[in-house]
N, C-alpha and C positions, 0 to 999 in steps of 0.2 A: 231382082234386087232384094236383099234382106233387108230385114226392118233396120230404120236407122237407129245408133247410135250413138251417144255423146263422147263415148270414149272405147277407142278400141287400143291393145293393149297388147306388141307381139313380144311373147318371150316370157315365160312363168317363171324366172330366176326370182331371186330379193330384191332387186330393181324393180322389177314388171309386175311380181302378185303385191308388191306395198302399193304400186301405181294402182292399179286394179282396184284392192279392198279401200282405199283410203278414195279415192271417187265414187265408189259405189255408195262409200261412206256418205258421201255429201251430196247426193240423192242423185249424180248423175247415170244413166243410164249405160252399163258396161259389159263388155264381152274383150275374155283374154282369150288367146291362141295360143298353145306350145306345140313344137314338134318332138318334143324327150318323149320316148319310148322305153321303159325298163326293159331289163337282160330276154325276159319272156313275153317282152313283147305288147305289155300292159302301161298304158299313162303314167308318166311319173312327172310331179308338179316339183317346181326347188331348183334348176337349173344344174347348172355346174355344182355352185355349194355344196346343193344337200345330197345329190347324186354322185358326183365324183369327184369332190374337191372337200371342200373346209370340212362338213360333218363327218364322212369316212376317213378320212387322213389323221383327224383328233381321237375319233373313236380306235384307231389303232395305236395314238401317240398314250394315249392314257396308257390302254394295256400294254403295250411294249414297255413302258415307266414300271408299272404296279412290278411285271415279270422282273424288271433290271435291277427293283426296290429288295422284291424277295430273294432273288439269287444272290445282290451284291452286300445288302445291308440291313437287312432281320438281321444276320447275327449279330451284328453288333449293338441293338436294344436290346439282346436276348430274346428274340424267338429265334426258333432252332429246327429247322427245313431240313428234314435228310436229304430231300431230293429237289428242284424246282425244275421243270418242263415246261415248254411251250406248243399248247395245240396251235397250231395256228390253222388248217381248216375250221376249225371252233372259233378262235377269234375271228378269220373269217366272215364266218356264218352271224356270229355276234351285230359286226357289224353291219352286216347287208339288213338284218331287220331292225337295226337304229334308222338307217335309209330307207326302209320302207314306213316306217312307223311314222316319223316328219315328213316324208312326203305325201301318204292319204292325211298328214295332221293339215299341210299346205292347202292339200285340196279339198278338205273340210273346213277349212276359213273362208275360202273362193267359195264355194257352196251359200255358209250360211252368212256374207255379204250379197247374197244376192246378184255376184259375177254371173255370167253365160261362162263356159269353159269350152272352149273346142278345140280339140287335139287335129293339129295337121300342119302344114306348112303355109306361110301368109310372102305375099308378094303386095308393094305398092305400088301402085300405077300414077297416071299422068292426075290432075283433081284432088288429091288425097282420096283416090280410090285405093280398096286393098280388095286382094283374089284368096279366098282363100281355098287350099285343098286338101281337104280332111283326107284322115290317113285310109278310111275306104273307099277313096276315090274322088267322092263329091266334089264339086266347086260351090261355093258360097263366094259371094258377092258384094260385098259390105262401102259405104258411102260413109264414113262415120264425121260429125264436127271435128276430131280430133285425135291425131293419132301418136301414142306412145311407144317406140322401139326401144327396147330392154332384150337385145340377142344375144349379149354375154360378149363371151370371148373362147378361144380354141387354142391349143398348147401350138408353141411355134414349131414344126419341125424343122431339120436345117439336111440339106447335102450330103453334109459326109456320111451322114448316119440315118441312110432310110429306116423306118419301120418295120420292125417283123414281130408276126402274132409271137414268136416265146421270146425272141434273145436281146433284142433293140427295143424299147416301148417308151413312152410317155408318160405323163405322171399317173392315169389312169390305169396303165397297164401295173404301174407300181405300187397301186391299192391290190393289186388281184392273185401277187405272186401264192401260190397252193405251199410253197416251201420255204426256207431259209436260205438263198443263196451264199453260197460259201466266202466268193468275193463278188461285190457289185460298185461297179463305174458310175458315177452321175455324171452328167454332163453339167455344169453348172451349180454353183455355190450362193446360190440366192435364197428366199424365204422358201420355194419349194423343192428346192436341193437336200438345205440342211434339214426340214422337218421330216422326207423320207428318208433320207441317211440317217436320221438318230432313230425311226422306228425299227429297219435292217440291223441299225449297227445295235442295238439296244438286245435284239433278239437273234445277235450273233455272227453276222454277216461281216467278213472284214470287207467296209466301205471306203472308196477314194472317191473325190471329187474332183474335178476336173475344172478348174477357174479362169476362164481367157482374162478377166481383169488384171491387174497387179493390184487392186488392193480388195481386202475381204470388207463385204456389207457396207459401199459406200455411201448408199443409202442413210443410214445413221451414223451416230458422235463416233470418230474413229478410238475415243479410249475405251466405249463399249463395243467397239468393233473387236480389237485388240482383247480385251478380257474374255470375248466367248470367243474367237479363236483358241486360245488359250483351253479354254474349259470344253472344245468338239474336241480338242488335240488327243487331253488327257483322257478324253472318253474310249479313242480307240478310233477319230475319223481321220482319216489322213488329205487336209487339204491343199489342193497345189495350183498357186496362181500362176498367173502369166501360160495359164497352160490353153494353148489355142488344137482344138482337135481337128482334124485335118481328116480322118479316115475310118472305118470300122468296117471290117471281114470276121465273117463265122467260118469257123476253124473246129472240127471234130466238137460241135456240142458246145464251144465256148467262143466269145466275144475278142477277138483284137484289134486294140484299139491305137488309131495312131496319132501323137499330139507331137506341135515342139513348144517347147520354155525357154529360158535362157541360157538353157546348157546345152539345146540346140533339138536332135529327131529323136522322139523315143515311142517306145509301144508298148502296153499292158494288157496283160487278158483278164479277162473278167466271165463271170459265168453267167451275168446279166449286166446291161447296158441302160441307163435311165437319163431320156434326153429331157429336162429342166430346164430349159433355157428362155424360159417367160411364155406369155401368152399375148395373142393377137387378137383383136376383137374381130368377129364373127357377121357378116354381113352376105354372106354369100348369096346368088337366086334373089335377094330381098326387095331390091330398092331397081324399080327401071327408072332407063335416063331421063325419062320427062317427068319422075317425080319430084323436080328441083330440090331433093336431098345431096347433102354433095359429102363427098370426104374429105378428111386433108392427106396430107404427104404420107402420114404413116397409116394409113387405110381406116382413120377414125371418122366417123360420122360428125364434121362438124356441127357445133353446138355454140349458143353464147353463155351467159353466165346464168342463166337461167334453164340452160340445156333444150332451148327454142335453136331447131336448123334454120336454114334458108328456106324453105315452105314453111307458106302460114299453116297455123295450126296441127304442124307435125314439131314432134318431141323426139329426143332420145336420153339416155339414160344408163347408168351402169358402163360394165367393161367394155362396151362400145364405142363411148366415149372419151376422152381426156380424163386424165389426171389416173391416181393409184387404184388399179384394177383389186377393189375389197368389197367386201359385200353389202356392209354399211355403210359405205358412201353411195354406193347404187341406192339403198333401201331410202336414203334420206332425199334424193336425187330425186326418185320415184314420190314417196310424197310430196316433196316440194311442188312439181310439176303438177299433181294431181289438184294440191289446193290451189294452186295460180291458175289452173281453167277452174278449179269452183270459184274463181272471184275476190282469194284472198292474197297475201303479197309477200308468202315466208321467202327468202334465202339460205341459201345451203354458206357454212360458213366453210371454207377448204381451209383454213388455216388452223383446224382444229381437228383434222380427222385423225385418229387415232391409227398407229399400225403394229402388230403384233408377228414375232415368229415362236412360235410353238414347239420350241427347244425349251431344253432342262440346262441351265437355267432358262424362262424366257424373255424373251428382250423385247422392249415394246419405248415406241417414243409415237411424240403428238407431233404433228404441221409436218 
């Protein structure tokens, strides 16, 4: 058995390293687990976010902006560009060492909090035992007072449209594209539809989105809904509700894709395919049946209002759980939980979280 623990900690996303540092903080005794691996194969701390989500998706929304600033609109303050190009293995490359940069930043606050760090994959057993199996094989054994789950979440894929390493991918494959696709399909017109359609469409790609709803971003106030429809249209993004995709075949090099709307069966080829269609939280291998952790209906770890499951002294936290899968709500989540086992009594207030999409213009509202 490993030494005990006050707080053990699976999953180093924004949820899990705030849970982590912010108990260690308060003198309890911590050790966190991840299973992220970088491209070569090296620890990388920051979960989804900093890995393949929020920080590479911005870092690309910037420079796609700066390129669409100088080719569409220097001249008209008078600076005068003969030419404006896009590397994009260099933007690329830009970005993968912003992602590498925040994540040894992640794992140098774990450090100098005085966290344990161990890279491997953790299982909870019956007791609030957890197994853990480091990525060289190892088994560690841990009994801790108390255990924090922060596992994220994982892109949903759906049927019509399996996976494939070049032509169908996920939002991750669509941080990675090496070129400009000529035309590319999203699946989905959500917060992570429209922010990589406006990077594509930004650096030239003619982009469609593909909408099963009838109405755009029901999510927020429909007259700001209506006004950035409006403003993707005149950009050059072509979106289309009610459109329910049903199919996709690779055909000589290119994507076709089969949806119906209200005008009934249609098909579009595309030369990349990007399935968007939200994200499921991540639990898989985690949790055996006698750790009285339970889920509900849609595969979340339930939680109360303090993010306490059904087992004493087991937590969860983040995309795992209930409510708007963002990073600062996990982060606050994660403290929260953190100070309630040191003894103190904060609440997370949900009526105040903040939600942002990362379009030009961008659109952001509270609760």
């Amino acid at each position: 058995m490993a030494d005990d623990y006050d707080v053990l900690v699976i999953g180093a996303g924004p949820a899990g390293y705030h849970a982590a540092i912010r108990s260690s903080q308060l003198g309890l005794k911590t050790v966190i687990v991840e299973k992220w691996l970088d491209p070569e194969g090296k620890p990388a701390y920051g979960g989804t976010c900093l890995n393949v989500g929020c920080i590479p998706s911005k870092a690309l929304l910037e420079a796609s902006h700066k390129y669409m600033d100088a080719r569409d609109h220097y001249g008209e303050i008078g600076i005068k560009i003969s030419k404006v190009s896009a590397d994009i293995p260099l933007m690329m490359r830009r970005k993968e060492k912003i992602v590498s940069d925040l994540t040894s930043g992640v794992a140098g606050l774990l450090k100098s909090n005085k966290v344990r760090m161990l890279e491997g994959i953790a299982k909870i057993g019956a007791s609030r035992s957890v197994s853990v199996t480091t990525h060289d094989g190892k088994t560690i054994d841990f009994n801790p007072q108390n255990i924090i789950i922060a596992t994220g979440s994982v892109p949903i894929e759906i049927k019509p449209c399996p996976l494939t390493p070049e032509f169908i991918v996920d939002s991750t494959g669509a941080l990675e594209f090496e070129s400009v696709p000529k035309k590319m399909g999203i699946i989905g017109a959500g917060v992570i539809g429209l922010e990589l359609g406006s990077v594509w469409s930004r650096l030239g790609s003619e982009v469609t989105l593909l909408e099963a709803l009838e109405d755009f971003l029901p999510v927020c106030d429909s007259q700001v809904a209506k006004e950035a429809a409006r403003q993707f249209g005149n950009q050059g993004m072509n979106i289309r509700l009610g459109a329910r995709v049903t199919g996709a075949e690779i055909k000589k090099g290119k994507v076709e894709v089969s949806f119906s709307d209200s005008e009934g069966d249609k098909k579009e080829v595309f030369d990349k395919l990007v399935v968007a269609v939200g994200r499921r939280p991540y639990t898989q291998d985690l949790i055996s049946p006698d750790s009285g952790v339970l889920l509900d209906e849609r595969g979340f770890i339930a939680v109360d209002e303090f993010c306490m499951t059904d087992a004493p002294g087991i937590y969860a936290v983040g995309d795992v759980v209930r409510g708007p899968m963002l990073a600062h709500k996990g982060m606050e989540e994660g403290a929260m939980v953190a100070e309630r086992i040191g003894g103190q009594l904060p609440e997370v207030n949900y009526e105040l979280v903040p939600s942002v999409v990362y379009t030009h213009p961008e659109i952001a509202w509270v609760g």
